[in-house]
C-alpha positions as a printed Julia matrix, in Angstrom:
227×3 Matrix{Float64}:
  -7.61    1.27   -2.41
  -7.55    3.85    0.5
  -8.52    1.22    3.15
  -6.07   -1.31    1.94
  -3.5     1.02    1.96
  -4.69    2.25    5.74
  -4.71   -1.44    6.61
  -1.28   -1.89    5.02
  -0.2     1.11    7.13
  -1.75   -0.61   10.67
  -0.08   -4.06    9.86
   3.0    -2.12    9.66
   3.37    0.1    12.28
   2.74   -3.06   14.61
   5.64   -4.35   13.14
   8.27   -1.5    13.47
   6.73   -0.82   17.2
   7.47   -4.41   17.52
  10.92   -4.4    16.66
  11.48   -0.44   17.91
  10.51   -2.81   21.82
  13.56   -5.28   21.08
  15.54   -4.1    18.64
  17.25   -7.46   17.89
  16.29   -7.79   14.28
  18.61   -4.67   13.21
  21.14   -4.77   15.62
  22.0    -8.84   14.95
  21.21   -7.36   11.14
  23.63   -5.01   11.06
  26.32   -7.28   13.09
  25.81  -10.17   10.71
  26.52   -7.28    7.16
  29.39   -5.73    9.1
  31.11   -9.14    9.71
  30.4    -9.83    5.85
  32.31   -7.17    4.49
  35.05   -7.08    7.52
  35.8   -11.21    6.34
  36.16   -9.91    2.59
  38.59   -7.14    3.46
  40.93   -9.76    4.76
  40.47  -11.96    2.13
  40.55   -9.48   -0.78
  43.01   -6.98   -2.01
  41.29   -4.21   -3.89
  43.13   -1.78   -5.73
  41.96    0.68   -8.65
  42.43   -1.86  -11.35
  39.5    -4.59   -9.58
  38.12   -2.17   -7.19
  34.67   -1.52   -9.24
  34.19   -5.27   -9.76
  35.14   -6.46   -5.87
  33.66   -3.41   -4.55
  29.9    -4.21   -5.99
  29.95   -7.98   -5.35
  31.14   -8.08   -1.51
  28.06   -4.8    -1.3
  25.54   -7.05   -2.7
  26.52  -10.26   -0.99
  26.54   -8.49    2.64
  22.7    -6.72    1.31
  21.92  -10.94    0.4
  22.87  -12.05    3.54
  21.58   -9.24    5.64
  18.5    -9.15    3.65
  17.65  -13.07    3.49
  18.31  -12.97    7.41
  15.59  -10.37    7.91
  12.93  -11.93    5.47
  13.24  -14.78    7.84
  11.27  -12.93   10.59
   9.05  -11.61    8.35
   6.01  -13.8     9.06
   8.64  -15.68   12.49
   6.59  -12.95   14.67
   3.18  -13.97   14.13
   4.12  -17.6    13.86
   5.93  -17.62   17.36
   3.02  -16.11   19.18
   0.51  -18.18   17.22
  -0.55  -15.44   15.7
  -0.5   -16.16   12.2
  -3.81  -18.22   11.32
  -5.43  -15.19   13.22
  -3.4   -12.48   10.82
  -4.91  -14.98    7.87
  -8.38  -15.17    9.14
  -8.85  -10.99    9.89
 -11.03   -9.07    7.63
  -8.09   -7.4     6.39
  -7.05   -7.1     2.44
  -4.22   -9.55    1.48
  -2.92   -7.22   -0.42
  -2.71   -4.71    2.86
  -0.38   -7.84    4.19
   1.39   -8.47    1.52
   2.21   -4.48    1.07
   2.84   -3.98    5.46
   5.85   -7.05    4.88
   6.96   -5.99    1.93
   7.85   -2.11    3.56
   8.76   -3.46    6.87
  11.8    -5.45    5.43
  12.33   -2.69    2.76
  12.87   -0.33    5.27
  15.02   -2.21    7.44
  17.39   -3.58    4.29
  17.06    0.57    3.38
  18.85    1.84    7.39
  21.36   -1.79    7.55
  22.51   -0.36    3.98
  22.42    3.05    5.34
  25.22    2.02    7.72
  27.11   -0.44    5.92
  27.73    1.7     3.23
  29.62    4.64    5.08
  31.74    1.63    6.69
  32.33   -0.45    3.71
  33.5     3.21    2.09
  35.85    3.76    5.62
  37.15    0.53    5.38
  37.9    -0.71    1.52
  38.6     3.29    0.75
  36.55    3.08   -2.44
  33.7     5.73   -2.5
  31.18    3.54   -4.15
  28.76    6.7    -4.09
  30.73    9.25   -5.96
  27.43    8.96   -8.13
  25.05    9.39   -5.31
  21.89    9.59   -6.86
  22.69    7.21   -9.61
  23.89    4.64   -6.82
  20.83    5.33   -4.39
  18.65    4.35   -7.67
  20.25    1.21   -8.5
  20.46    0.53   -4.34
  16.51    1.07   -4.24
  15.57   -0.75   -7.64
  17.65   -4.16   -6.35
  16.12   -3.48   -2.93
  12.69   -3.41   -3.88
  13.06   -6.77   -6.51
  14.93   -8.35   -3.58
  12.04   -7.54   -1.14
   8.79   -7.92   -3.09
  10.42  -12.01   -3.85
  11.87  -12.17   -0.57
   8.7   -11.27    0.81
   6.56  -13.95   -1.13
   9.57  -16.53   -0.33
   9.06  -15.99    3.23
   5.19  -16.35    3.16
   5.51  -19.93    1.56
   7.99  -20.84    4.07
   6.99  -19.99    6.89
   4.74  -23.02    7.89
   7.95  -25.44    6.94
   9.71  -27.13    9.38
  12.86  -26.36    7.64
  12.19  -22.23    6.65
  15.54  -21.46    7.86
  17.2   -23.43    5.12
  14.52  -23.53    2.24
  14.12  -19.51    2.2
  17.71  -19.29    0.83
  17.2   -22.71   -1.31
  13.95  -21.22   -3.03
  14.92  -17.61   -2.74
  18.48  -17.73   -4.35
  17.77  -19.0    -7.83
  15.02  -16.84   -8.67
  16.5   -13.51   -7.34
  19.81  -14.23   -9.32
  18.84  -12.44  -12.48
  18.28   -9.2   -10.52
  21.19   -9.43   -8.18
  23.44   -9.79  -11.41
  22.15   -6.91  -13.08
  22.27   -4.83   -9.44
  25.78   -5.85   -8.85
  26.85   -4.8   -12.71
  25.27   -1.64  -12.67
  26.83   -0.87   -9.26
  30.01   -2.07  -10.62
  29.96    0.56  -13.76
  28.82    3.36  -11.48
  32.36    2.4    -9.45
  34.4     2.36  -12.26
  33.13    5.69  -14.01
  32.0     4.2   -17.32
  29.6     5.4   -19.58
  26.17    5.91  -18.68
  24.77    3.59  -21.56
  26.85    1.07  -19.46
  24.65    1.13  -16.85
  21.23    2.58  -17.82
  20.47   -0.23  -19.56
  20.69   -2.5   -16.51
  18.66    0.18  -14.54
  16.37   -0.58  -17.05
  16.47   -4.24  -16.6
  15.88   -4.06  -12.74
  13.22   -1.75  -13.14
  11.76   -4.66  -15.33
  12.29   -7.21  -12.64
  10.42   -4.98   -9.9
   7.05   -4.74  -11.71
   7.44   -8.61  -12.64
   7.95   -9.87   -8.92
   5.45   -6.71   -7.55
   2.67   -8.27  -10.14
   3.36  -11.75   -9.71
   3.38  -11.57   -5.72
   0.54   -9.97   -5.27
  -1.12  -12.25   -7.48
  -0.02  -15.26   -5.65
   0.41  -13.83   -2.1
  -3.25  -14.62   -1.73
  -3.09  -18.33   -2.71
  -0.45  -18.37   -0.17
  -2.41  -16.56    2.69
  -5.16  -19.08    2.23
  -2.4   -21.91    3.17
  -0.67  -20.97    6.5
């Protein structure tokens, strides 16, 4: 366990140094989100009586998008540089992999929501984290679901000629449980109802997380031996 987890923790340092050199990924990330919930101002009035509802869909919709956008280059790096048959073939753990890509894009999702937040709070005027530590919960439990699948999604398609449209295709329908339960709980933390209202769905995406955690691992290996 110790060396896959120092493996895991090589494998991803590479990565952030990687991105740290060009920092594209988070500042065409954070672009894309901002644009998201910019559009939906326009195109939305919110006012007390929808504001918990609107507010926690257009949130969760610019975290999909951002999110999806970013598990595209999850694997794109090695691929691009042919290095991905040599990241399959090294004497290190699968499960070290499979853990490196699963922080790297949790951690990016984690600073693009870090920002969009404050600015979808500036610009909508609805303080969507008058619960903080409630809202950071439910913000971590639908981040990690989303990343763990996201994660697997983008393993299976990254040797497709197509990836940029099938990761979305395959992704979308499986992660739409979780994002519905996200979004809800979100939604009653916004409008201040009771905390059976939500806890429950907490619950739920809890649930999901070990699910996609157990099942990915399980299968990320399968999926190593293919690219």
């Amino acid at each position: 366990m110790k060396n896959t987890l120092l493996s895991a923790r090589a494998v991803l340092m590479k990565d952030l140094r990687t991105e740290w050199r060009t920092r594209e990924f988070l500042g065409h990330t954070f672009m894309f989100a901002l644009l998201v919930i910019v559009i939906f101002n326009f195109a939305f009035k919110i006012n007390p009586q929808n504001a918990p509802g609107f507010a926690s869909g257009i949130l969760w919709i610019s975290f999909l998008f951002a999110g999806t956008l970013g598990l595209g280059r999850s694997f794109l790096v090695e691929k691009e540089n042919d290095c991905i048959q040599g990241l399959a073939l090294s004497p290190v753990d699968r499960t070290a992999i499979f853990l490196a890509k699963f922080a790297g894009n949790l951690i990016f999702l984690l600073i693009i929501q870090v920002i969009v937040v404050p600015a979808f709070i500036v610009l909508y005027n609805v303080n969507v984290m008058e619960n903080f530590f409630m809202q950071c919960l439910v913000f971590l439990l639908g981040d990690v679901g989303f990343m763990t699948l996201g994660t697997l999604i983008a393993a299976m398609s990254v040797n497709l000629k197509a990836r940029e449209i099938l990761l979305p295709v395959l992704l979308l329908p499986l992660l739409t449980p979780l994002l519905i339960f996200a979004a809800s709980a979100t939604a009653s933390l916004v409008g201040g109802d009771d905390p059976s209202a939500y806890l429950g769905r907490i619950r739920l995406l809890a649930a999901f997380d070990v699910i996609f955690f157990v099942v990915s691992l399980l299968v990320f290996e399968y999926i190593m031996d293919e690219l």
